[in-house]
N, C-alpha and C positions, 0 to 999 in steps of 0.2 A: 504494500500500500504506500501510492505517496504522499507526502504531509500536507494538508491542506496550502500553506504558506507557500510552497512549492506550483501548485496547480491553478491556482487562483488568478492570476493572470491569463492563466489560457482557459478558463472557464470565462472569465471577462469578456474575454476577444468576441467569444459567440454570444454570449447575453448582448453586452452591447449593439451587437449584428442582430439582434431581436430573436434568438432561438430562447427558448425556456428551458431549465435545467430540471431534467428529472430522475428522481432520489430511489425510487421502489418498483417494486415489478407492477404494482396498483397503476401506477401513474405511468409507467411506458404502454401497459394493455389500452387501458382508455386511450395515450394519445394514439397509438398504430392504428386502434381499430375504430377511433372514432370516423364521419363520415366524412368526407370531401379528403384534400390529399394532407400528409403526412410528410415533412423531412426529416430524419432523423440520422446527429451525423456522430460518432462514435469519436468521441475528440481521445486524444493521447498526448501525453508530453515528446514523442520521438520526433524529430526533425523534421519528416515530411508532414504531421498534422501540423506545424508552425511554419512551414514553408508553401508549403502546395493545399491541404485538405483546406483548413480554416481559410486562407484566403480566396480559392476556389470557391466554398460556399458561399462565401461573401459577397465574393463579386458576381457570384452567381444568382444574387435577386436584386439585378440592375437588368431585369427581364420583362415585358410585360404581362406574362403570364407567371406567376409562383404561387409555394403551395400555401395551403390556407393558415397551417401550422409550422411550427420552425422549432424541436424539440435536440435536445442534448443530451448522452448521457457520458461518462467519462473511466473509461477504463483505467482500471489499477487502482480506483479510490471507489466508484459507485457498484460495488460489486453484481447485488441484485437486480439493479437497474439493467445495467451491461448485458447480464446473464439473458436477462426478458426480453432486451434485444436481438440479442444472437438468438435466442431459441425463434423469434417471431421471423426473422433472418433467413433460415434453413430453407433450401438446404445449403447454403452458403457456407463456407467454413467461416469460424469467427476470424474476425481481423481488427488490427487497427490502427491506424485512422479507417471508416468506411463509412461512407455515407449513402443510404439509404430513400427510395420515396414511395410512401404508400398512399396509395387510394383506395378509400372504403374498408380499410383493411386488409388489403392484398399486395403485397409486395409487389411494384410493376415495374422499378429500376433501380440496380446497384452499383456501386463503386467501392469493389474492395480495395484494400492496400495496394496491392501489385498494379492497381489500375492509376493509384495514386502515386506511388516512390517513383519519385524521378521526372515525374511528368510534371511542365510549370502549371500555376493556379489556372489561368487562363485557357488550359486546355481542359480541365476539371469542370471549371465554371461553362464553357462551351458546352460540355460532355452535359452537364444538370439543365442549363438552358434548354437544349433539344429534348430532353422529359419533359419538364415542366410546360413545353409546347404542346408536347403530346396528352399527357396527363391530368396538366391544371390549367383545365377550360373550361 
């Protein structure tokens, strides 16, 4: 687990970017399966969630279509949280950074890690744009 003092700024980054942080497997079930669409992005302290994930999603609702929600949860520190992710995820292997968009409760696009290391924000944010075109209309 990392110490809160530690994470906090990178929990910032996405609050501030208007995602909502959530704590319990209660509260990722409602958001995933609540109605209309779902983002859901798997923050991490590693390199690529501070260099490429976070700012990809960021830049990614400068769109005119995005989803209706904007939710966070953060591995290594939200355990339960995380967990309720990855299992609603599947069959996905868990990862992270990945960011996720659900509609109506259906998983309809994802971006695991291997889709994010290495790749710049900008091509992330493209990559959720083209969902969000598709998905959140």
């Amino acid at each position: 687990m990392y110490p809160e003092e530690l994470v906090r700024p990178m929990r910032l980054d996405l609050v501030e970017a208007g995602f909502e942080e959530l704590y319990t497997a209660q509260a990722v079930k409602e958001a995933l399966n609540a109605e209309g669409t779902t983002l859901v992005m798997v923050n991490s302290v590693c390199g690529c969630a501070a260099g490429n994930a976070r700012p990809g999603a960021k830049m990614s609702l400068n769109n005119p279509h995005t989803p209706d929600r904007l939710v966070t949860v953060f591995a290594g520190v939200d355990f339960e949280a995380v967990d309720t992710a990855r299992e609603m995820m599947l069959p996905f292997p868990p990862s992270s950074p990945c960011i996720a968009l659900f509609k109506d409760g259906d998983l309809v696009h994802m971006l695991e890690r291997h889709h994010i290391e290495g790749r710049p924000a900008i091509l992330i944010a493209e990559n959720l744009k083209e969902a969000y075109n598709d998905f959140c209309q």
